[in-house]
N, C-alpha and C positions, 0 to 999 in steps of 0.2 A: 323507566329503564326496564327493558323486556328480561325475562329470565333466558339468557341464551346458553344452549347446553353448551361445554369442551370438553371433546373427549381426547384421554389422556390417549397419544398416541408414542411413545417413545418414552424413555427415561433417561435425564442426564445424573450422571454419577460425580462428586465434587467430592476430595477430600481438603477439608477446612480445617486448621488446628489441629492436625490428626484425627478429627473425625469425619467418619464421612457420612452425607448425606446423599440424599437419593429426590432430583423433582423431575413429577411428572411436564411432560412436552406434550402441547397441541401443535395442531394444522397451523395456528397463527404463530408460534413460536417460531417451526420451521419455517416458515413463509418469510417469519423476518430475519434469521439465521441466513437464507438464502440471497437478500434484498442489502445485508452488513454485508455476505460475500464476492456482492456483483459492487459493492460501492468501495470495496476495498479493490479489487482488480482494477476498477476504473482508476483509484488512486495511483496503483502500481504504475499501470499505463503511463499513466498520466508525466509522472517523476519520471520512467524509466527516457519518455521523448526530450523531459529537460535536462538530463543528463548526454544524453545522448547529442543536444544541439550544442550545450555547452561545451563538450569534449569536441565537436566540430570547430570549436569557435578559439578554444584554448591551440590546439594546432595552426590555425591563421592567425594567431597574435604568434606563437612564438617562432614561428614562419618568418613574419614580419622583424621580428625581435633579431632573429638571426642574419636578417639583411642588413639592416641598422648598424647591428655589430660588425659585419664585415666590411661596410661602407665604411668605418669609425676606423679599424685598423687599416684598412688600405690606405686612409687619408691622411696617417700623421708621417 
């Protein structure tokens, strides 16, 4: 295992317990802070299009639903 330098480039501030602590942030912290924030948008994404087909699809069933029901009372 090589000695590899990190230098602290940032500091994250966290109060725990009422106490706060203070750690230092590298290049590869950000890096991965940024790589949690593109895989969380993709999640968004993701959910906001099954929401979206599903609410396409809830309209065509109760579209349907509506037809059903007035074929039902026209009939008796």
């Amino acid at each position: 295992m090589g000695n590899k330098k990190s230098e602290c480039i940032g500091v994250a501030t966290f109060e725990i317990n009422g106490v706060t602590h203070q750690f230092g942030l590298t290049k590869d912290d950000f890096d991965m802070f940024r790589l949690r924030k593109q895989k969380l948008q993709d999640s968004i994404k993701s959910m906001t299009s099954s929401l979206e087909r599903f609410s396409e699809e809830k309209v065509k069933l109760e579209s349907q639903l509506a037809v059903i029901r007035q074929t039902s009372s026209t009939a008796i």
